[in-house]
N, C-alpha and C positions, 0 to 999 in steps of 0.2 A: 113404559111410562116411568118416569124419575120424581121421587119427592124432593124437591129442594127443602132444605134446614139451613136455619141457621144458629149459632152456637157461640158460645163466650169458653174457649176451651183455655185453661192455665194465664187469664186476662188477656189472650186475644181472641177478636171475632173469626171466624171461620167459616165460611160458607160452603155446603156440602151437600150433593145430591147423592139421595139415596135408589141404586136399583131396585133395590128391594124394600120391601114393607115390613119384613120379618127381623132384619136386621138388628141386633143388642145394639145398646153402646157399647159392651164388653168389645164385642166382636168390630164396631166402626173406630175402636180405641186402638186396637192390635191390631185388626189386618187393613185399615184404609189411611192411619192419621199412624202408624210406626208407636206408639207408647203402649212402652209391653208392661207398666209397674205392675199393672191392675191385672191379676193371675187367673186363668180360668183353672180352676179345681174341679170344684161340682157341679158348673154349671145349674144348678139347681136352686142356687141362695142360700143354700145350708150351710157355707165353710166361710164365709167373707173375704176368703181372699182377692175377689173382685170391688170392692169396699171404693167409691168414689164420693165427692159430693155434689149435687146436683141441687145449686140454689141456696147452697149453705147445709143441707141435709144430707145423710149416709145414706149410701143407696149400696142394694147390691145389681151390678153392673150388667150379668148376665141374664138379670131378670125386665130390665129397661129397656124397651124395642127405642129406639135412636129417633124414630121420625114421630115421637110424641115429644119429644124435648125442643123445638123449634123453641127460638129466642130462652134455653136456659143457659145457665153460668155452670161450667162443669169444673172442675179441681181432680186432679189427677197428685200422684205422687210426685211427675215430673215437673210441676208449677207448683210445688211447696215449699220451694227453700228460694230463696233470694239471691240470685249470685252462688258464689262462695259459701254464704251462710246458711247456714243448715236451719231449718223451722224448730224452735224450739223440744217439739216433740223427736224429732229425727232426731237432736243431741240427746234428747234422754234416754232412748231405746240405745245408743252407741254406747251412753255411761253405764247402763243398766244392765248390759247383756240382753237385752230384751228380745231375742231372737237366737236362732241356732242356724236351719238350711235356709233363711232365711225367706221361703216361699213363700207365705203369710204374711212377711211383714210390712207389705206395700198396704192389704189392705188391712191390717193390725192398724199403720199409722196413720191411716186416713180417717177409721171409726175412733182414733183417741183425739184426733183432732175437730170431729165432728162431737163426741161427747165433749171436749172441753169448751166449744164454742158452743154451743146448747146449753151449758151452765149445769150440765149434769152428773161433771165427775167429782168434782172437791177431791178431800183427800180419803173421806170413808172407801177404804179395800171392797166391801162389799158391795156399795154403791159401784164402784169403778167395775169391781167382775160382773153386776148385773148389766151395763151400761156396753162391756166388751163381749158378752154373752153369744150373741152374732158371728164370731171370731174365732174359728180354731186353729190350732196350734198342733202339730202331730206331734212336734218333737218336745212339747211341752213344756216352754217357755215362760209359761204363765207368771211364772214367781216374778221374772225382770220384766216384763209388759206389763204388772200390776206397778211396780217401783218406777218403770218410767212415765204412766200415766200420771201419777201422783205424782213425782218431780217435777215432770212438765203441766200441768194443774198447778202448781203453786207457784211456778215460774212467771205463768202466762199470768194468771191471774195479776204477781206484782208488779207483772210489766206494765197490764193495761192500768192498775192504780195510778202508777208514775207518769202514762200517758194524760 
């Protein structure tokens, strides 16, 4: 028996049957649909490197069984930049140094892009580490993931002003 789903995956619809009922979206993201941004770590929730959005919300990914999502809007790292154009946050983590092995930082930049659309980062440092808290870093990057939050935070913000 198959679950059909359906999905709004990086703005396009996608239709997918699931064999199984156990299945993550971690797991329907990397091994059925090829997008590997979103990292299994801990498989547990504890490390965020699985960090997606689902419906505009951070989720962690390995914790999401797939066939409870039917009709949601998913955002991966690889449907955040536009083209060529890098998502405001992806430039800031490149200016910032915000990253090292870089394993963490797919889903580093999907929780800074879900805090900054939730309206919860501003530029307060400790709003920002309470809000990235979710998120770790082995190699301890923290100092440029806090600078690039907060750059792209005031970015975004002047953007939407001017919009």
């Amino acid at each position: 028996m198959t679950i059909p789903i359906r999905l709004t995956l990086n703005g396009k619809p996608h239709a997918i049957d699931l064999d199984d009922p156990r299945v993550t979206l971690l797991d329907l993201l990397r091994e059925r649909l090829g997008l590997t941004g979103a990292k299994k770590g801990c498989d547990r929730g504890q490390c965020g490197a699985c960090t997606v959005l689902v419906d505009g919300r951070r989720i962690n990914s390995c914790l999401q069984l797939a066939a409870s999502l039917d009709g949601a809007e998913v955002l991966t790292i690889e449907g955040l930049s536009e083209g060529d154009a890098l998502h405001p946050v992806q430039a800031a983590f490149i200016a910032h140094d915000g990253f090292q092995c870089g394993f963490c930082t797919p889903g580093q930049i999907m929780s800074a892009v879900g805090l900054i659309r939730e309206g919860r980062a501003g530029t307060d440092p400790e709003r920002i580490r309470e809000g990235m808290s979710g998120n770790l870093c082995r190699c301890g990057a923290y100092a440029g993931i806090l600078e690039a939050v907060q750059d792209a935070s005031g970015r975004m913000e002047h953007r939407e002003d001017a919009a």
